[in-house]
mmCIF entry with sequence, helices, sheets and N, C-alpha, C, O atoms, coordinates in Angstrom:
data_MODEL
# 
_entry.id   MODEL 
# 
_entity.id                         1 
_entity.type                       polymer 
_entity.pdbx_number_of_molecules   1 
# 
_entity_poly.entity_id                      1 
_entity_poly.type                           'polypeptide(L)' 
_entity_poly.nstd_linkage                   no 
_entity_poly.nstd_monomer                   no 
_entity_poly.pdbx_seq_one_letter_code       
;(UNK)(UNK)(UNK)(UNK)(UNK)(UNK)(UNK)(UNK)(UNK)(UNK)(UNK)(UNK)(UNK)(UNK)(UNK)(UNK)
(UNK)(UNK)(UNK)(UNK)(UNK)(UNK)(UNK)(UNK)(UNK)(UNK)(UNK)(UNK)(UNK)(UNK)(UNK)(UNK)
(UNK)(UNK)(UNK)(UNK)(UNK)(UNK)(UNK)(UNK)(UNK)(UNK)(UNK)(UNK)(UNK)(UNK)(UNK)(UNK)
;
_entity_poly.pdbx_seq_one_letter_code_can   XXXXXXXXXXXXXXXXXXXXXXXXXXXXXXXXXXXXXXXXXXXXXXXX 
_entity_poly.pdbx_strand_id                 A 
# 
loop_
_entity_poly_seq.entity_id 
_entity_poly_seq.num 
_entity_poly_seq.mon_id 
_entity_poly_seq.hetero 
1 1  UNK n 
1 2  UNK n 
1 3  UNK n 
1 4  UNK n 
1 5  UNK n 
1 6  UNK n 
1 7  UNK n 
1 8  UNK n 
1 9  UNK n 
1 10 UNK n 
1 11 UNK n 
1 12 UNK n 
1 13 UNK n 
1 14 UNK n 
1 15 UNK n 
1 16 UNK n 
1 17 UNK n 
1 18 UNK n 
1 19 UNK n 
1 20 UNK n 
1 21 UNK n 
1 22 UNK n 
1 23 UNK n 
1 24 UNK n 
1 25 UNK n 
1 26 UNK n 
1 27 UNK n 
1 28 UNK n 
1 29 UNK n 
1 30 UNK n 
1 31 UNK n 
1 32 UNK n 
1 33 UNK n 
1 34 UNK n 
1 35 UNK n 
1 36 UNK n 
1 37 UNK n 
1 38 UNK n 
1 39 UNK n 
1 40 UNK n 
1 41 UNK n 
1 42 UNK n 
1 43 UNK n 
1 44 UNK n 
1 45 UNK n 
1 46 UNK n 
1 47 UNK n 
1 48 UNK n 
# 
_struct_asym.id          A 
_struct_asym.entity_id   1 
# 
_struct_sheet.id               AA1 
_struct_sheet.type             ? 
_struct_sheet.number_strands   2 
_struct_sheet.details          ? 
# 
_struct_sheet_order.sheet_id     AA1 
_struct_sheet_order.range_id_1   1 
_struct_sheet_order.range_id_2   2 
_struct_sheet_order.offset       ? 
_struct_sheet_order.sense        anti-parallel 
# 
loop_
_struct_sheet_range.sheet_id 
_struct_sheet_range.id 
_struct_sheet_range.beg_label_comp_id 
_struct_sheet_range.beg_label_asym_id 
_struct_sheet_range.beg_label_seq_id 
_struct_sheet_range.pdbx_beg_PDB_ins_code 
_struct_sheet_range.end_label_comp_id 
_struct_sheet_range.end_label_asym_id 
_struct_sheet_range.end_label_seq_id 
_struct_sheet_range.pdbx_end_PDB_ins_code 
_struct_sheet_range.beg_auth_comp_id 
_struct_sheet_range.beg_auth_asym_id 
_struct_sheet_range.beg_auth_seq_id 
_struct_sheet_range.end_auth_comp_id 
_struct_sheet_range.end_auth_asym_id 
_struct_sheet_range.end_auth_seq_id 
AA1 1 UNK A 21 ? UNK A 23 ? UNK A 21 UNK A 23 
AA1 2 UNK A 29 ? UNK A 31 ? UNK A 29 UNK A 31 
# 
loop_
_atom_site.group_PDB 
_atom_site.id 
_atom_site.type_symbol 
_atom_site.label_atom_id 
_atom_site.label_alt_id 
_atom_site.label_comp_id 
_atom_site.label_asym_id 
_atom_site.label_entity_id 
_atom_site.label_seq_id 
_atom_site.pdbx_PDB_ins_code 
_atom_site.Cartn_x 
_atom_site.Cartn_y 
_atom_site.Cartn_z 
_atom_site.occupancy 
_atom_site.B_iso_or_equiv 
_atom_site.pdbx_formal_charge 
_atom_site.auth_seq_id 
_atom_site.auth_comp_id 
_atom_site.auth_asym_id 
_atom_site.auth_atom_id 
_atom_site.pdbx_PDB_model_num 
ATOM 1   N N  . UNK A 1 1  ? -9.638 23.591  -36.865 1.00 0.00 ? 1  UNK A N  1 
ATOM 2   C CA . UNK A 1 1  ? -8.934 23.484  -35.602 1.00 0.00 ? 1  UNK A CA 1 
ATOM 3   C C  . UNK A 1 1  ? -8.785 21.999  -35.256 1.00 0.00 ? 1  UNK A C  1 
ATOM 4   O O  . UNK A 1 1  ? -9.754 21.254  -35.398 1.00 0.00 ? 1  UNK A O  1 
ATOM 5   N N  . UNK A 1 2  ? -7.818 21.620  -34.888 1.00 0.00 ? 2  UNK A N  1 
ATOM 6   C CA . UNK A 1 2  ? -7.688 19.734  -34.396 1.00 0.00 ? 2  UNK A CA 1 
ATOM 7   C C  . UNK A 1 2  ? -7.046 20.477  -33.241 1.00 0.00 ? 2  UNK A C  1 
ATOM 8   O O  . UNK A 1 2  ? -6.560 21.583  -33.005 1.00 0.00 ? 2  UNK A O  1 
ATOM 9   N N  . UNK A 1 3  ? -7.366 18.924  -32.432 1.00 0.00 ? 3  UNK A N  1 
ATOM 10  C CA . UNK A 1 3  ? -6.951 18.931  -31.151 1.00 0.00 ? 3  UNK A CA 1 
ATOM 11  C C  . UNK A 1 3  ? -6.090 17.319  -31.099 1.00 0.00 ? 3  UNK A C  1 
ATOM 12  O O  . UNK A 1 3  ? -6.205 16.185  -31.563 1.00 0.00 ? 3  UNK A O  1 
ATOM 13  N N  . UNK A 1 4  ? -5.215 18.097  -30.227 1.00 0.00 ? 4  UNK A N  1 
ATOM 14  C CA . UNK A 1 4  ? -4.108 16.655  -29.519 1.00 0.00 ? 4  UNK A CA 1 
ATOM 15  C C  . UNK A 1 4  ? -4.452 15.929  -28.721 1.00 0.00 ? 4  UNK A C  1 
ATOM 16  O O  . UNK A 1 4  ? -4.780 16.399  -27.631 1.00 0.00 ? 4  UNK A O  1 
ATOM 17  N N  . UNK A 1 5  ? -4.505 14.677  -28.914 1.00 0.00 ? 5  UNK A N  1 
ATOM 18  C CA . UNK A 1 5  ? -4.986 14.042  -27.196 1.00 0.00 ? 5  UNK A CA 1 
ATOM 19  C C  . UNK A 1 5  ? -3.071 13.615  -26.895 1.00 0.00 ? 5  UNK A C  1 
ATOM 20  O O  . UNK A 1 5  ? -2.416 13.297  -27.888 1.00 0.00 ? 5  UNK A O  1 
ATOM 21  N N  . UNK A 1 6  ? -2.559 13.647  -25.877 1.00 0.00 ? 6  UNK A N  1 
ATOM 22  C CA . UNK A 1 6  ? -1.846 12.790  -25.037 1.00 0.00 ? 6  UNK A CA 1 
ATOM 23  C C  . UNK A 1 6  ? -1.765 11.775  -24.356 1.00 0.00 ? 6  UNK A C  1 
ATOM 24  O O  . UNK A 1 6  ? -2.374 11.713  -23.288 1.00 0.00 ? 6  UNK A O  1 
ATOM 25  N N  . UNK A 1 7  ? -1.009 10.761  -24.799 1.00 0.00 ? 7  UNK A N  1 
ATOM 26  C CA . UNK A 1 7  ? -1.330 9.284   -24.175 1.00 0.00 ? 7  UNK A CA 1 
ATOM 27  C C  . UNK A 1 7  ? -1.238 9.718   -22.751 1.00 0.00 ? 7  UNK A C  1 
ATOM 28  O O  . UNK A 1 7  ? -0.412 10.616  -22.588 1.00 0.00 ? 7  UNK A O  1 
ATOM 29  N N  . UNK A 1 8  ? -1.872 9.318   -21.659 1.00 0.00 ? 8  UNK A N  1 
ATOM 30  C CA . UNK A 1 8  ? -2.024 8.938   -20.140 1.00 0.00 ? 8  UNK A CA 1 
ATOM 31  C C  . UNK A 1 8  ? -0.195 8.093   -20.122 1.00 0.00 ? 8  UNK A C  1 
ATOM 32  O O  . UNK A 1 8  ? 0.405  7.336   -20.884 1.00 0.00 ? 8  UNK A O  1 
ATOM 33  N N  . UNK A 1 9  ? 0.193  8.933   -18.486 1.00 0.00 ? 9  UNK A N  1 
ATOM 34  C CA . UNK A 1 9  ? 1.102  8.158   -18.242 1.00 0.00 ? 9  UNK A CA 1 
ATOM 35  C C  . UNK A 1 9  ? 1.279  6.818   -17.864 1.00 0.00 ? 9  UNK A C  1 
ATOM 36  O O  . UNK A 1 9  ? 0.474  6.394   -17.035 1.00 0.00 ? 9  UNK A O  1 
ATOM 37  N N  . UNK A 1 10 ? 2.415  5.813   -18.406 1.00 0.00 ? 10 UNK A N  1 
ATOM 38  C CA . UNK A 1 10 ? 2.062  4.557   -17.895 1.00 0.00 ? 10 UNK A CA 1 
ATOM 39  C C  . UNK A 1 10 ? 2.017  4.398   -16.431 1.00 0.00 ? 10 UNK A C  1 
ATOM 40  O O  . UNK A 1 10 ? 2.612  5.033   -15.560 1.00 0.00 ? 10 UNK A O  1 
ATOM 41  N N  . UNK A 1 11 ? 1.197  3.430   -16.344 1.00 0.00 ? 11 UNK A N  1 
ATOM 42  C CA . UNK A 1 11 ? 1.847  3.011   -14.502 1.00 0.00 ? 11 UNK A CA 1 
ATOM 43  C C  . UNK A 1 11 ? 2.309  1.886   -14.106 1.00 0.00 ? 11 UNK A C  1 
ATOM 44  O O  . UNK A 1 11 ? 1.775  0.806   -14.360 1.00 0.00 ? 11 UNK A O  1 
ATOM 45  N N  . UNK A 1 12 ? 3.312  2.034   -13.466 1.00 0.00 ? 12 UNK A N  1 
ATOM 46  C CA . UNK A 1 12 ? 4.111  1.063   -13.278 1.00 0.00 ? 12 UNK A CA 1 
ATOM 47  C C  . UNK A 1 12 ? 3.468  -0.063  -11.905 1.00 0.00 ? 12 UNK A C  1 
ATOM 48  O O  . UNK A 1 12 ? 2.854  0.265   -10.890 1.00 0.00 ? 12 UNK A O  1 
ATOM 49  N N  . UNK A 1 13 ? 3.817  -1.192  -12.284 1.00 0.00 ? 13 UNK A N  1 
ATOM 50  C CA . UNK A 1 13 ? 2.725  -2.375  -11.944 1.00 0.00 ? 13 UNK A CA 1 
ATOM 51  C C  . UNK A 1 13 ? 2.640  -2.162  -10.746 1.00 0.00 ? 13 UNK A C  1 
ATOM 52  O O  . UNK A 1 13 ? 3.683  -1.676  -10.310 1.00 0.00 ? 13 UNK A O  1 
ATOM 53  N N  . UNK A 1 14 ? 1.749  -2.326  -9.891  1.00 0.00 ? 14 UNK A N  1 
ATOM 54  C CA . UNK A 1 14 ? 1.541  -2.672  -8.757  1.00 0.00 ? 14 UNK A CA 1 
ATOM 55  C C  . UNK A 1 14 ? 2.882  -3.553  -7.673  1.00 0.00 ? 14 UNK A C  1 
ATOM 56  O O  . UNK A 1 14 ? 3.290  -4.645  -8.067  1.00 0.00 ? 14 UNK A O  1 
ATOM 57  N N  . UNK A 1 15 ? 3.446  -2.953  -6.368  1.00 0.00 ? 15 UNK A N  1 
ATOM 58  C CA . UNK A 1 15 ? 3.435  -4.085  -5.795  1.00 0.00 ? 15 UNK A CA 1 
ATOM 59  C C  . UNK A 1 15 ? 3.204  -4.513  -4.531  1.00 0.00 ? 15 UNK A C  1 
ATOM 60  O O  . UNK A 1 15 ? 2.608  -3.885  -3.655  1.00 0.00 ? 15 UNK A O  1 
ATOM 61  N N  . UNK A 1 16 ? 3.707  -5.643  -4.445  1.00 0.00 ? 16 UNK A N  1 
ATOM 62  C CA . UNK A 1 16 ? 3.247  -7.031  -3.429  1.00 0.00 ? 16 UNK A CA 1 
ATOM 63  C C  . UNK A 1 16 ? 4.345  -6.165  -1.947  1.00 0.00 ? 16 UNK A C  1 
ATOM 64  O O  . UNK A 1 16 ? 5.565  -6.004  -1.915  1.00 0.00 ? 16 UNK A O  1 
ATOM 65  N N  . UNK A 1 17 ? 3.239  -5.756  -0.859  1.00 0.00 ? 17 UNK A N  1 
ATOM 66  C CA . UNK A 1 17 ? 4.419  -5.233  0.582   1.00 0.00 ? 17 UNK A CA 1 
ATOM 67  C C  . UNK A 1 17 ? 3.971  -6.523  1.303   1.00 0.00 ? 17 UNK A C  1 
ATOM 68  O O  . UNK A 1 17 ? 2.746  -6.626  1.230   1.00 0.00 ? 17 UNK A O  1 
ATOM 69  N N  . UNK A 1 18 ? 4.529  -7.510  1.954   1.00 0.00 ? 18 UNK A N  1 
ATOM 70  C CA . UNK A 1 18 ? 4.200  -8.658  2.841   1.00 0.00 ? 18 UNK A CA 1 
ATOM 71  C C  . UNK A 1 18 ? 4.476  -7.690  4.535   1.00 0.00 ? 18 UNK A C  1 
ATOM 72  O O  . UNK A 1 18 ? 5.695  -7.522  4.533   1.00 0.00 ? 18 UNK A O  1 
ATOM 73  N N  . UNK A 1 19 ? 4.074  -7.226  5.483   1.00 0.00 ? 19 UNK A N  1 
ATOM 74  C CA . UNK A 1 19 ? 4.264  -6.989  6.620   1.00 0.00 ? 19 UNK A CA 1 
ATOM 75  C C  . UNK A 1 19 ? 3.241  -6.878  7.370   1.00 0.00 ? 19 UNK A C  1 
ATOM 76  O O  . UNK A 1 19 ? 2.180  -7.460  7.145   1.00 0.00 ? 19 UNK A O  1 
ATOM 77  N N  . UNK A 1 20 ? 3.481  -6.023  8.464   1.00 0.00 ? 20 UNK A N  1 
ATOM 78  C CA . UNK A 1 20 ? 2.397  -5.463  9.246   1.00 0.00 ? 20 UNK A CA 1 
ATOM 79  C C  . UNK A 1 20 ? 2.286  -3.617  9.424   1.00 0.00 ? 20 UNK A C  1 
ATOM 80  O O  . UNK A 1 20 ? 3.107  -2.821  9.878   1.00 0.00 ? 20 UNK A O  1 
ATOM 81  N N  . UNK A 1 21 ? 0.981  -3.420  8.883   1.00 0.00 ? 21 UNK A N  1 
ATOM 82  C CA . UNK A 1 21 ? 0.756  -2.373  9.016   1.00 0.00 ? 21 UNK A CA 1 
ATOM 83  C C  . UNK A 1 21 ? 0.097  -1.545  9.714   1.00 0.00 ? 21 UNK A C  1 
ATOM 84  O O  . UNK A 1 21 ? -1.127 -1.657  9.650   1.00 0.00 ? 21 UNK A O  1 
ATOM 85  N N  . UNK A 1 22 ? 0.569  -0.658  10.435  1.00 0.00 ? 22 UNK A N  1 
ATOM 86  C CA . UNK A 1 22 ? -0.252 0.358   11.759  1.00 0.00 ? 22 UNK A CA 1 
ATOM 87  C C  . UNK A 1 22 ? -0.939 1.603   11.466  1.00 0.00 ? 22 UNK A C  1 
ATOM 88  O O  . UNK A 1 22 ? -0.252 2.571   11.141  1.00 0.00 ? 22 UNK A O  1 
ATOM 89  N N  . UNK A 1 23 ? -2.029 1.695   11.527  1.00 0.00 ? 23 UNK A N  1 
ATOM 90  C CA . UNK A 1 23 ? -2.553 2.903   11.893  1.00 0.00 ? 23 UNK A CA 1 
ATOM 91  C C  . UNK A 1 23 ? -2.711 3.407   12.787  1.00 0.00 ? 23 UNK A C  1 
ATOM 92  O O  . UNK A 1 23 ? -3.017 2.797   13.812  1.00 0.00 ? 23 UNK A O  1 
ATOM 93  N N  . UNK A 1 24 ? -2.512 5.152   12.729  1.00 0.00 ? 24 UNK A N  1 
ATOM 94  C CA . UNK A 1 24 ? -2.702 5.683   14.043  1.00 0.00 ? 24 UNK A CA 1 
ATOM 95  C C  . UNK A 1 24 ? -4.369 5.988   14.325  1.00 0.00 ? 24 UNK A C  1 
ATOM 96  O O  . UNK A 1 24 ? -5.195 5.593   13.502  1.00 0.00 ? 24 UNK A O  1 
ATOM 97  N N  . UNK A 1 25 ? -4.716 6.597   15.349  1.00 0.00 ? 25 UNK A N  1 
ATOM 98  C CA . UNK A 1 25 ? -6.180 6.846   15.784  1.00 0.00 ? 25 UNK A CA 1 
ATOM 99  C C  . UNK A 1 25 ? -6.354 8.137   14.532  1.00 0.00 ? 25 UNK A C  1 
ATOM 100 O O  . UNK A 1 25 ? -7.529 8.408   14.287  1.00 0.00 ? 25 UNK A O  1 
ATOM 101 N N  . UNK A 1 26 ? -5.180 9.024   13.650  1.00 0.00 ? 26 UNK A N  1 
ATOM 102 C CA . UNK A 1 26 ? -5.464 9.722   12.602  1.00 0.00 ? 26 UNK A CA 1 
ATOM 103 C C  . UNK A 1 26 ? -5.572 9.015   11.442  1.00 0.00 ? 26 UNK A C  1 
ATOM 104 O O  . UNK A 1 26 ? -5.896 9.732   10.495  1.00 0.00 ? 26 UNK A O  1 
ATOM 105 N N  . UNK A 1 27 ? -5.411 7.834   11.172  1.00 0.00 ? 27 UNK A N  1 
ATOM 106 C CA . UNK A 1 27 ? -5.855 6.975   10.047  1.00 0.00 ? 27 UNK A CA 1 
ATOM 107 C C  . UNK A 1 27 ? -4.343 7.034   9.250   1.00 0.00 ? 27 UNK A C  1 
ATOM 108 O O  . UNK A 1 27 ? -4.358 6.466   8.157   1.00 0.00 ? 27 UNK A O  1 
ATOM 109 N N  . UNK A 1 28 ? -3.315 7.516   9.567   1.00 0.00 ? 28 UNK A N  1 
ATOM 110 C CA . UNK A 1 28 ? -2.421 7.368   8.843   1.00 0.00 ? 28 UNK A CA 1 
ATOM 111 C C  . UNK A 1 28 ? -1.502 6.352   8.906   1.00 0.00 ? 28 UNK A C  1 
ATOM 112 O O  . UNK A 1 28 ? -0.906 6.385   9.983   1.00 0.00 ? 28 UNK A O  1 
ATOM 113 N N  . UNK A 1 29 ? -1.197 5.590   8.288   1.00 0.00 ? 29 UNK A N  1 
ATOM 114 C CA . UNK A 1 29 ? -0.529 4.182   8.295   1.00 0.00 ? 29 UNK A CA 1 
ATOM 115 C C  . UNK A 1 29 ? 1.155  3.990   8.034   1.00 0.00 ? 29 UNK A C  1 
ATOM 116 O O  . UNK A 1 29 ? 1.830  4.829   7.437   1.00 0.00 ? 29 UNK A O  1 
ATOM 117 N N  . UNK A 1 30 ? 1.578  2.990   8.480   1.00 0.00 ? 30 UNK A N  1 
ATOM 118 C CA . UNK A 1 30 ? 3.022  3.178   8.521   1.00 0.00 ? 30 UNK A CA 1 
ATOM 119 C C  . UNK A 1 30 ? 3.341  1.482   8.549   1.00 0.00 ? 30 UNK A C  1 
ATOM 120 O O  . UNK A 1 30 ? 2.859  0.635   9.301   1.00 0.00 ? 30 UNK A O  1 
ATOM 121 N N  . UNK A 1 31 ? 4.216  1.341   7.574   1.00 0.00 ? 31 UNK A N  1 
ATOM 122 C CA . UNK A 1 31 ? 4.351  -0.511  6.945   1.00 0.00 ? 31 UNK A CA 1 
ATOM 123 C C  . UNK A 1 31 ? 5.721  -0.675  8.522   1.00 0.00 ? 31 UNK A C  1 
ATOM 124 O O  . UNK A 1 31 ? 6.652  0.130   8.535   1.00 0.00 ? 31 UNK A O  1 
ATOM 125 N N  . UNK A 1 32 ? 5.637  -1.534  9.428   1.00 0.00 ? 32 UNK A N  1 
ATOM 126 C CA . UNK A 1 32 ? 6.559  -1.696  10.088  1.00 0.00 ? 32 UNK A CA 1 
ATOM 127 C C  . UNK A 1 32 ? 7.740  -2.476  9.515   1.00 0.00 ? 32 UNK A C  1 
ATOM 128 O O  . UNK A 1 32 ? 7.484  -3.456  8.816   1.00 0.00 ? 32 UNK A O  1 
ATOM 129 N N  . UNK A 1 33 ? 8.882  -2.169  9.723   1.00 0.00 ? 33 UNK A N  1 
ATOM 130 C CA . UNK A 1 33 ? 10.246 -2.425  9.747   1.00 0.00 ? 33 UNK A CA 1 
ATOM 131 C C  . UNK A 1 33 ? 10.155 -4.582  9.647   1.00 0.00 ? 33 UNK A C  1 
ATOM 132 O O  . UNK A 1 33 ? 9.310  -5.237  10.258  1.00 0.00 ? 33 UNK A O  1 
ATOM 133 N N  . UNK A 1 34 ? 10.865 -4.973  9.059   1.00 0.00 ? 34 UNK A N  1 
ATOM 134 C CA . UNK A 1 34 ? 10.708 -6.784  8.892   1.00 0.00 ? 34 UNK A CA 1 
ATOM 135 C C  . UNK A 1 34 ? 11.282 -7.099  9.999   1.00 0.00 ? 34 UNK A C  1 
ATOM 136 O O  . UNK A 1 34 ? 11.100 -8.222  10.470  1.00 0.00 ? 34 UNK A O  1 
ATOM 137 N N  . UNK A 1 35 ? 12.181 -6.065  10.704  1.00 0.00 ? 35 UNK A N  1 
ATOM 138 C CA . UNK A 1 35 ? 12.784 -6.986  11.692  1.00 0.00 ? 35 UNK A CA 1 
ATOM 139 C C  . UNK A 1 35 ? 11.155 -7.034  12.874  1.00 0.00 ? 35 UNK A C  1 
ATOM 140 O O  . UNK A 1 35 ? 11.038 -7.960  13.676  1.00 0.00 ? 35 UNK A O  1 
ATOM 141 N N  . UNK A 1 36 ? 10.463 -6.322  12.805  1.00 0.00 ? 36 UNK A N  1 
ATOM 142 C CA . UNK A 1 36 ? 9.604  -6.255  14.096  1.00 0.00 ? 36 UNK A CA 1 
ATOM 143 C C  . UNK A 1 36 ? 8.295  -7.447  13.536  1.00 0.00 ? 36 UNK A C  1 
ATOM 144 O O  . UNK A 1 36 ? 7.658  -7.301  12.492  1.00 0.00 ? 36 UNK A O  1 
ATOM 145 N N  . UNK A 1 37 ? 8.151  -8.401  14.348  1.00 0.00 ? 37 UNK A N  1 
ATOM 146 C CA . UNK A 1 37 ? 7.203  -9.300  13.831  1.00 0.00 ? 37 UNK A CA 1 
ATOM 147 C C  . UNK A 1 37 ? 5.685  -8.896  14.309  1.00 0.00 ? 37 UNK A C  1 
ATOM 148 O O  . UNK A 1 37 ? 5.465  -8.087  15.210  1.00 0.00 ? 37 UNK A O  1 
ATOM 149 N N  . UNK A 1 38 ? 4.878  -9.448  13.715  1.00 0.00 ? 38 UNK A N  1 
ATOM 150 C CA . UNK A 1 38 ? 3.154  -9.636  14.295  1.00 0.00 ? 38 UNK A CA 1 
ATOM 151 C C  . UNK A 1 38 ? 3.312  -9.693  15.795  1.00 0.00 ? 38 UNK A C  1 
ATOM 152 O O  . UNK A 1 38 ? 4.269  -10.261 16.322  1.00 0.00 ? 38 UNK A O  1 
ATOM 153 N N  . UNK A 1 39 ? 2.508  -9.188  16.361  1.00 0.00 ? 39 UNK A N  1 
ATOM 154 C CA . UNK A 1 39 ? 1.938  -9.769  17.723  1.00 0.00 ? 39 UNK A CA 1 
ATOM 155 C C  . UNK A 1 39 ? 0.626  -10.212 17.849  1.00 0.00 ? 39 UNK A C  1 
ATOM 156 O O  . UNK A 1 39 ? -0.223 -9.837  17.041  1.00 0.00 ? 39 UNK A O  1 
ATOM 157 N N  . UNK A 1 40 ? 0.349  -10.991 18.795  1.00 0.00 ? 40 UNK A N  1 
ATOM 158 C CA . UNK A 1 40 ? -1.460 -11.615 19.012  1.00 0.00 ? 40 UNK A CA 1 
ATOM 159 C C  . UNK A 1 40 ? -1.934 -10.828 18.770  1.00 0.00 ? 40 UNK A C  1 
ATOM 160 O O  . UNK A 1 40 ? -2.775 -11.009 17.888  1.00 0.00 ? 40 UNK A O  1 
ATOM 161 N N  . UNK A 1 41 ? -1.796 -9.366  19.325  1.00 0.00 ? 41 UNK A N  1 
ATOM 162 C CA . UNK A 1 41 ? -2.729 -8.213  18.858  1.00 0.00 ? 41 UNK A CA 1 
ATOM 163 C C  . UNK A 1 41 ? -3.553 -8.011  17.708  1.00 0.00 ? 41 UNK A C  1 
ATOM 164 O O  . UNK A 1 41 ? -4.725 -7.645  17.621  1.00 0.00 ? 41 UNK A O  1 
ATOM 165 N N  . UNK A 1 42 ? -2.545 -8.381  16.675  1.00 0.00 ? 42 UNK A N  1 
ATOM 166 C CA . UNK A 1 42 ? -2.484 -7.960  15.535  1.00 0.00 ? 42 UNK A CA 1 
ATOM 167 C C  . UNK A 1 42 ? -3.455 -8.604  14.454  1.00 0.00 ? 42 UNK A C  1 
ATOM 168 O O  . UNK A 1 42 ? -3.353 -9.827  14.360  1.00 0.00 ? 42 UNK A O  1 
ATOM 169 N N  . UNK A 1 43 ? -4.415 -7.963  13.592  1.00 0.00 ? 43 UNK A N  1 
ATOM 170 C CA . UNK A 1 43 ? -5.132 -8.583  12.675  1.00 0.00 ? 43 UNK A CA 1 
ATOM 171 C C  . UNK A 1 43 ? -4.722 -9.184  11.499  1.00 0.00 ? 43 UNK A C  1 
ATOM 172 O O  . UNK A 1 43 ? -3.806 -8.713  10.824  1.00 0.00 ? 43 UNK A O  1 
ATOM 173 N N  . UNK A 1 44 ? -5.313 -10.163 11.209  1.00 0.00 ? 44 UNK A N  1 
ATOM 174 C CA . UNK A 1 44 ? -4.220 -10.847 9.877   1.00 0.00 ? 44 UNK A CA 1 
ATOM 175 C C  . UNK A 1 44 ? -6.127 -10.704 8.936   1.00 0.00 ? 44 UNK A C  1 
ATOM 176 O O  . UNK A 1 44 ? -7.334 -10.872 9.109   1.00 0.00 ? 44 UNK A O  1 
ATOM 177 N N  . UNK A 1 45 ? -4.869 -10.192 7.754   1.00 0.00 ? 45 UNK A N  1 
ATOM 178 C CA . UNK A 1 45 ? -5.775 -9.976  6.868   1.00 0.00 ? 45 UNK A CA 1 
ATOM 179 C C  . UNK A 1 45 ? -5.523 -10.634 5.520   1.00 0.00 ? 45 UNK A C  1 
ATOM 180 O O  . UNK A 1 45 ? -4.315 -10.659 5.285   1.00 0.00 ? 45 UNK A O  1 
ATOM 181 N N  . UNK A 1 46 ? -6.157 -11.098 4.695   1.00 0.00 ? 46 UNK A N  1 
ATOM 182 C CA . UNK A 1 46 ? -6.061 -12.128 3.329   1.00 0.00 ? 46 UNK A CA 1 
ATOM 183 C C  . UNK A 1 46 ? -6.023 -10.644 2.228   1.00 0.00 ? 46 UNK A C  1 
ATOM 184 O O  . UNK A 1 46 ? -6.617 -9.579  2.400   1.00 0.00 ? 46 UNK A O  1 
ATOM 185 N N  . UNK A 1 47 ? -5.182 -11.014 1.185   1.00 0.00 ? 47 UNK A N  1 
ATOM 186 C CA . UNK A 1 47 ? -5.566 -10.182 -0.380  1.00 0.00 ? 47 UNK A CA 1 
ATOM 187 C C  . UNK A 1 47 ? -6.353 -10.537 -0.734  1.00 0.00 ? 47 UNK A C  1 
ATOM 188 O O  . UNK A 1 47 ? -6.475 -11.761 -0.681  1.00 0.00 ? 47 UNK A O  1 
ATOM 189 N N  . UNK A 1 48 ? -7.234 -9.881  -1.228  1.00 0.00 ? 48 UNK A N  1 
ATOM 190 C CA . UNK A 1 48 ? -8.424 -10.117 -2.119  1.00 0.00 ? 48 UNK A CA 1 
ATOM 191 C C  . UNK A 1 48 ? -8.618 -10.945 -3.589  1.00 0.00 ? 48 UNK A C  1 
ATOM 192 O O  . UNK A 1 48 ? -9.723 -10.992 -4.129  1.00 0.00 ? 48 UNK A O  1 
# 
């Protein structure tokens, strides 16, 4: 008896979103629109 392995699908690279992103109090997040900028509010966070 042999067995098949199947290559894993590729994945296509990672990318780079530059904006601001909101979560609601349900944790679900939503990338805002470019025209709407940061406010003071807002946390600025670095990539790792």
């Amino acid at each position: 008896m042999t067995t098949t392995l199947e290559h894993p699908p590729l994945h296509s690279p990672a990318e780079t979103a530059t904006g601001v992103l909101d979560i609601d109090a349900a944790g679900k997040g939503r990338l805002r629109p470019a025209a709407l900028l940061p406010t003071p509010a807002d946390l600025t966070v670095s990539p790792p």
